[in-house]
C-alpha positions in Angstrom: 43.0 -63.6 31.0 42.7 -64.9 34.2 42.6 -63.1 37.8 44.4 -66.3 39.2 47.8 -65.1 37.4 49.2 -62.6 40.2 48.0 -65.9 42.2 51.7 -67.1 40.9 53.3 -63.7 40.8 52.3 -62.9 36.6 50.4 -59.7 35.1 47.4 -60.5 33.0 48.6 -60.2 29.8 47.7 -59.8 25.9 45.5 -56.5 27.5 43.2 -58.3 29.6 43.5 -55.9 32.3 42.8 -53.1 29.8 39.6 -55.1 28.8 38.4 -55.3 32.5 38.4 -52.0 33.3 36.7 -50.5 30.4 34.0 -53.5 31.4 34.0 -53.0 35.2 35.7 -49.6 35.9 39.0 -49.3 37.8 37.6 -50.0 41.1 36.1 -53.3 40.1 39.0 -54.5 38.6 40.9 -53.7 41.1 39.4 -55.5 43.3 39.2 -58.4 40.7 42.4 -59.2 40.0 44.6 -58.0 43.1 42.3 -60.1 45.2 42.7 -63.0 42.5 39.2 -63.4 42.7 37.7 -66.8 40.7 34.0 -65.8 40.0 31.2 -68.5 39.3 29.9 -68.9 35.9 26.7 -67.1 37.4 28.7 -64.1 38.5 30.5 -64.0 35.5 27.6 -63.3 33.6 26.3 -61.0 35.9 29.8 -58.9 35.7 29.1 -58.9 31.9 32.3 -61.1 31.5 30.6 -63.5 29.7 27.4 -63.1 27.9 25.9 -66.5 28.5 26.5 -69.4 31.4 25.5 -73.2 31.0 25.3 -75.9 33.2 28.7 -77.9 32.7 27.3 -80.8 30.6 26.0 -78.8 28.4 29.2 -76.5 27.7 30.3 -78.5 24.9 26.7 -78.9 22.8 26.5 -75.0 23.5 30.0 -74.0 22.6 29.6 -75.5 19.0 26.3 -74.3 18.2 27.7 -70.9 18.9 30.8 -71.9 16.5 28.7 -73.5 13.8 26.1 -70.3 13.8 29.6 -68.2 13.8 31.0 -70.1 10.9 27.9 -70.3 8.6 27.5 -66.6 9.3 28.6 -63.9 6.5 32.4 -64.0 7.6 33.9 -60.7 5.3 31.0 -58.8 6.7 31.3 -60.5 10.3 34.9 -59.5 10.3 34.4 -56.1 9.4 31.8 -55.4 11.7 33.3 -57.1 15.2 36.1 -54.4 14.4 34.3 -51.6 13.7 32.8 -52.4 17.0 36.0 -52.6 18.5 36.8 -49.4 16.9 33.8 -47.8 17.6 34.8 -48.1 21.7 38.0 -45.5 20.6 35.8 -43.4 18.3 33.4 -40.3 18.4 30.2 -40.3 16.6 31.5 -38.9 13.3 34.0 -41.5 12.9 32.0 -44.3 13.8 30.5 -43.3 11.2 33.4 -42.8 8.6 34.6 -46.5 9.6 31.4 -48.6 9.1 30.5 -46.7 5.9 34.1 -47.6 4.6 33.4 -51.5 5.8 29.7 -51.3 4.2 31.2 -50.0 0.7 33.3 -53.6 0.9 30.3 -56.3 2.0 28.0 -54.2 0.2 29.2 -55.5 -2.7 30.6 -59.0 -1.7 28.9 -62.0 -3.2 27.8 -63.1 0.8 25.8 -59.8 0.4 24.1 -61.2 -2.8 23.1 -63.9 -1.2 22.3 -63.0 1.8 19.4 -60.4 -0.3 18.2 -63.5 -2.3 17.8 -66.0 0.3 15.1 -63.5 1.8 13.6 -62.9 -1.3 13.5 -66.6 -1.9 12.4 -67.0 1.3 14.9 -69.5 1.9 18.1 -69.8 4.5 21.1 -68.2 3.0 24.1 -70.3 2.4 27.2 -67.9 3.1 30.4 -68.7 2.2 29.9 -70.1 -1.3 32.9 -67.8 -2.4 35.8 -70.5 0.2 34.7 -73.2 -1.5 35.5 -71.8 -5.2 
């Protein structure tokens, strides 16, 4: 989602004005996109759009330590939980609650779990994802 889209007469689409207000409020946004503002990496972090900047040679070396820490994580349990947390924005309390104890019951008892709780008792660094490769 870009602000510069109203720049050639578009709405941000695919929610991305939906996502900026419930980050910046309806004043910031406003401002943001009718003004087709194009923030720095600096301010983008700074507006919580973002949650790190780098200098631009080393985007790429950052980007896929980021993807190769994302993709040796737990993914079943990683998946589950990035939507609870998206659910969790819609949710009171009590059905936080309900939703990540009906996500735990599944990764509780996945074999990433398992592994996860002997790689610390082994002391070792766990190797997710066994369960793809099969």
């Amino acid at each position: 989602m870009s602000s510069a889209t109203l720049r050639f007469g578009l709405q941000p689409d695919e929610g991305g004005h939906y996502l900026l207000v419930q980050l910046l409020g309806v004043a910031k946004t406003m401002e943001f996109l009718m003004r087709k503002r194009v923030v720095s990496g600096e301010e983008a972090l700074e507006l919580g759009l973002v949650h790190e900047a780098v200098e631009p040679e080393r985007l790429m070396d950052r980007a896929m330590e980021l993807a190769t820490e994302l993709a040796n994580g737990p993914q079943v349990a990683m998946r589950l939980l990035k939507r609870s947390i998206y659910n969790a924005a819609e949710q009171n309390i009590m059905e936080a609650f309900d939703d990540i104890a009906t996500k735990t019951a599944i990764s509780d008892h996945h074999p990433d779990s398992r592994e996860g709780i002997a790689a610390f008792r082994d002391k070792r660094p766990p190797k997710f994802n066994a369960w793809l490769e099969e």
